[in-house]
N, C-alpha and C positions, 0 to 999 in steps of 0.2 A: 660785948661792946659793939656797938653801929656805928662802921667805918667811917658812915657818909651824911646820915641826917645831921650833926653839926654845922657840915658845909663847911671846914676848917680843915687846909691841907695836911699838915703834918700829926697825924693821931697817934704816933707812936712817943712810948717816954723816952726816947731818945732830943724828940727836936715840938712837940705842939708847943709847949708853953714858950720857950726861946721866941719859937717865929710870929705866934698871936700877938706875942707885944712889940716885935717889927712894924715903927710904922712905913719903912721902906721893906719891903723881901724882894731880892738879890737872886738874880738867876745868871745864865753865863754871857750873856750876852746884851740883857737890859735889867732894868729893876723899876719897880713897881711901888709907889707911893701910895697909900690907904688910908690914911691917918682923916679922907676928907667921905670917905665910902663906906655904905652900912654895911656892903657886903665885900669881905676879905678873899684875899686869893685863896680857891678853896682846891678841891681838890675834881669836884663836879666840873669845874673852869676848864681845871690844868688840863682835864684827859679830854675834856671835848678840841681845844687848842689843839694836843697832840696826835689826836686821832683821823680830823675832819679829811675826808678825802680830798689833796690837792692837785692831781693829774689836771693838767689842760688849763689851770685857774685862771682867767685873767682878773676876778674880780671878786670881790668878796664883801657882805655885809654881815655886821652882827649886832642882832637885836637885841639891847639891852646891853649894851659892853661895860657898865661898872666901870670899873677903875681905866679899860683898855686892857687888860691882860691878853684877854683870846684875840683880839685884833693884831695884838704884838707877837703872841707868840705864830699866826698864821702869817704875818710878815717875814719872819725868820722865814718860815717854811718853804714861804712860794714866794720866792726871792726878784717874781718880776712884776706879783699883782700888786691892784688898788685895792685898798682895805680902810671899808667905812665902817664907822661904828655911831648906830643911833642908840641916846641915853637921855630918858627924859629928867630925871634926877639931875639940878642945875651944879650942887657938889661934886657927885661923881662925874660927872660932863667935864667941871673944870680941872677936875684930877687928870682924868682921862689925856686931855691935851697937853697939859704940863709933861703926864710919864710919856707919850706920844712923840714931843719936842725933843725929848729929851734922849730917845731912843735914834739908834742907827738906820731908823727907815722914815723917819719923820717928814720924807717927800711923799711917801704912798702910803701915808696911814693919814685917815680924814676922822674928823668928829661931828657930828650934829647935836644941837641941842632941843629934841623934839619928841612925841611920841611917835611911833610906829605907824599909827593910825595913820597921821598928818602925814607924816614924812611920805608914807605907800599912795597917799592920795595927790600928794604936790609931784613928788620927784619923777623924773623923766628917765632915768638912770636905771639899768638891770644889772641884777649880777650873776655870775658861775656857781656859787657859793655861799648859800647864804646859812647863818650858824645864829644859835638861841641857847640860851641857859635858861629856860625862863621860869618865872614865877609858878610852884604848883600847888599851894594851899589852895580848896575852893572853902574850904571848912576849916571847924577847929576854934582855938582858944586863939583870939588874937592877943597880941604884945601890948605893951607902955608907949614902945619906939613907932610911934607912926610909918617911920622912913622903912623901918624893918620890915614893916607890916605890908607898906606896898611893895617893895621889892621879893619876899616871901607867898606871899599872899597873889590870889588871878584878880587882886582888884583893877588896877591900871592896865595890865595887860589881859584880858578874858583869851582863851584858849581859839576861840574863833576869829577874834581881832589878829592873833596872831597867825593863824593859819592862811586868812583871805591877804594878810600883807604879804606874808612870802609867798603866794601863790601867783599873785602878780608883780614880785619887783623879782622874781627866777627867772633869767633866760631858759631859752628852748635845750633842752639838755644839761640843765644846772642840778644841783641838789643841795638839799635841805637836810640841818642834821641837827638836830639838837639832846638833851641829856636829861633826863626822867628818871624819877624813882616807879619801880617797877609798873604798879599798878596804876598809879598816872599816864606812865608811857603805856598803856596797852588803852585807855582809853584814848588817849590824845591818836594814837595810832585810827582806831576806830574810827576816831573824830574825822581823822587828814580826808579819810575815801571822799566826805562828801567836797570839800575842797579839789578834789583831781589832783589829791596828793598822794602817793601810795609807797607804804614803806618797801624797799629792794634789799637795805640789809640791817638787820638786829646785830647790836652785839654787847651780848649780856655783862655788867661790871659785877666784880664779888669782893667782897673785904680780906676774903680766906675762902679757899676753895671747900675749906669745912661749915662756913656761914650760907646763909640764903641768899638768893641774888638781890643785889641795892639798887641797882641801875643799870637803867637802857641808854644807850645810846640808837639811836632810830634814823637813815637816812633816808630822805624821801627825795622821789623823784616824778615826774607829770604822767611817763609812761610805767600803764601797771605791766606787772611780771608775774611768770607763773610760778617765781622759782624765788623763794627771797633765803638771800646769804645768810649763816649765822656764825655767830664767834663769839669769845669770852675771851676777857679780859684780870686777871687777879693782882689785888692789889699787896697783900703781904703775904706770907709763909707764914707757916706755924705757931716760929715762935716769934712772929713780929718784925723779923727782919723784909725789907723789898724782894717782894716777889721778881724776879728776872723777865717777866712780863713788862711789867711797870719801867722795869730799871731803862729796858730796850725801848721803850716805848718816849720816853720821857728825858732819857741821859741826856740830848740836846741842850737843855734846859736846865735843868739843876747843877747845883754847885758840887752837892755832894755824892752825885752818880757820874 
């Protein structure tokens, strides 16, 4: 089974089918309305949310926020930043703000409804923190669902559009973090050098410590280093139950850890 290429959080028969037909999913502190966004709370979302380094934060963007989830949940986290979120999808734009409103931090969480592109070219604004889920089809069989297709797919967002925006809306000492499947993230990694982005730490995601690795997660930052961190992350046990990895990682947030 592959933990991650569905992009749907809960893959065990305990709870996927339950939460897929949520058009709200419930966490402990906010919840998340879907019912207007191609792409559902997934599980790529949750662990970039829960991972992103927030030491020092004052300020935070995320490219491509879907519904708001990683905005909200780095809300929670760094309890004193601002947290923008650009989404050029006009539905999940309007979602975003509605779950946004509706959340306990809804002074310091912002929405735009614009690309990336525009937004890095108009805005005046830098942040500490800026976070991506982004798009990594460049190939393949495309879908029926248009919406799905650009959200999935490097059409609307190209891997260079996205590099050269965070390279200029990163304050001096900020970083850059976003979530790949494997062999994407070592190119997009490749990619970052000529941007003056350079990764400082990997850290590898697994379904099962007996599976292949699924995903990167990749932080980048402006000054390169000789020395880059690594770490792994796992998402179940053996026989399916949460990994203690995850559970620590994540309890914040879910209802049922």
């Amino acid at each position: 089974m592959n933990y991650f290429l569905s992009n749907t959080f809960m893959n065990s028969k305990k709870m996927t089918k339950t939460q897929e037909k949520k058009k709200v999913f419930k966490f402990k502190n906010f919840e998340i309305k879907q019912d207007q966004c191609t792409m559902k709370v997934g599980t790529d979302g949750v662990i970039l949310g829960a991972i992103a380094p927030i030491e020092g934060v004052n300020s935070i963007l995320d490219i491509g926020s879907g519904s708001g989830l990683i905005c909200l949940m780095l809300a929670q986290r760094a309890n004193k930043a601002t947290v923008v979120g650009v989404e050029v999808e006009a539905n999940a734009y309007k979602q975003s703000v509605e779950n946004g409103q509706n959340s306990p931090w809804k002074k310091r969480v912002h929405f735009e409804n614009e690309s990336i592109q525009d937004y890095s070219k108009f805005s005046d604004q830098s942040f500490d923190l800026i976070v991506s889920n982004p798009p990594f089809f460049s190939g393949g069989t495309f879908s029926y669902n248009q919406e799905r297709n650009n959200v999935r797919h490097t059409i609307k967002l190209p891997n260079g559009d996205l590099l050269q925006s965070a390279r200029k809306l990163l304050n001096k000492g900020g970083k850059f973090v976003v979530i790949l499947p494997v062999m994407e993230g070592l190119r997009f990694k490749d990619m970052a050098k000529t941007y003056r982005l350079f990764c400082t730490e990997e850290i590898v995601i697994k379904g099962k410590e007996s599976k292949s690795d699924e995903r990167l997660v990749l932080i980048f930052e402006q000054e390169e280093t000789n020395e880059l961190k690594n770490s792994k992350l796992i998402v179940y046990n053996e026989d399916e139950s949460y990994h203690s990895d995850f559970i620590a990682l994540t309890k914040d947030f879910y209802l049922n850890f």
